[in-house]
N, C-alpha and C positions, 0 to 999 in steps of 0.2 A: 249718759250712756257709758256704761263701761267697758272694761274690755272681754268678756264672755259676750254680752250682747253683741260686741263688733263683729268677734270671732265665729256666731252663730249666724248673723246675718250675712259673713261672706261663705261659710259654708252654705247657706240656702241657696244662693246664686250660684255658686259653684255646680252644686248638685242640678238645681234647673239647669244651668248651660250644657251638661253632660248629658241630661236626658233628652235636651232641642238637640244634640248632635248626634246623639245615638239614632231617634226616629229618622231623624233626615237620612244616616246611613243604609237603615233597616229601608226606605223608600226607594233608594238605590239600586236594594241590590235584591229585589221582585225583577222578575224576570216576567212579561209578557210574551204570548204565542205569535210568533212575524211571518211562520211559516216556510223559514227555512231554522234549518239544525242549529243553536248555537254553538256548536263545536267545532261541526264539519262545513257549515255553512248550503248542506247540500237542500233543496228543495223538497218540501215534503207533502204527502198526498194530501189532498184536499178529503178523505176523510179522517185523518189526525190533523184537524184544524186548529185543534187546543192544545198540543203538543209542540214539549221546548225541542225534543231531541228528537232523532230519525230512531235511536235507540238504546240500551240500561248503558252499553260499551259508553257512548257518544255522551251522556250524561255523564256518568264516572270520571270520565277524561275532562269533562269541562269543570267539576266539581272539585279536582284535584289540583287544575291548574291556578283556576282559582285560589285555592289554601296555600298554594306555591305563594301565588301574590303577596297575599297576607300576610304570610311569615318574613317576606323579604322584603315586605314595605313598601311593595307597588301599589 
């Protein structure tokens, strides 16, 4: 083996372990309907049963806080 072949097979592994960490990320951060507001926490009708947020405000705010996180490394 030389050394291209080494340097190829640790770039493969490399590459796979980023894309098993990327999915597991992306699995995280789906968000399921609980029926209360993710933002405000406030309780929402039972006919917006498949809805994350009581409303576009309440989504915005939790979408932005979110990108807050990110950028600061929470």
């Amino acid at each position: 083996m030389d050394i291209i072949d080494e340097a190829n097979r640790y770039a493969y592994r490399e590459t796979q372990f980023l894309i098993k960490k990327a999915r597991e990320e992306a699995k995280k951060s789906v968000l399921s309907p609980t029926g209360v507001c993710y933002n405000c926490k406030t309780k929402l009708k039972k006919k917006s049963e498949n809805k994350l947020f009581c409303d576009e405000d309440c989504r915005d705010d939790y979408t932005y806080l979110q990108e807050r996180k990110k950028a600061n490394g929470k």
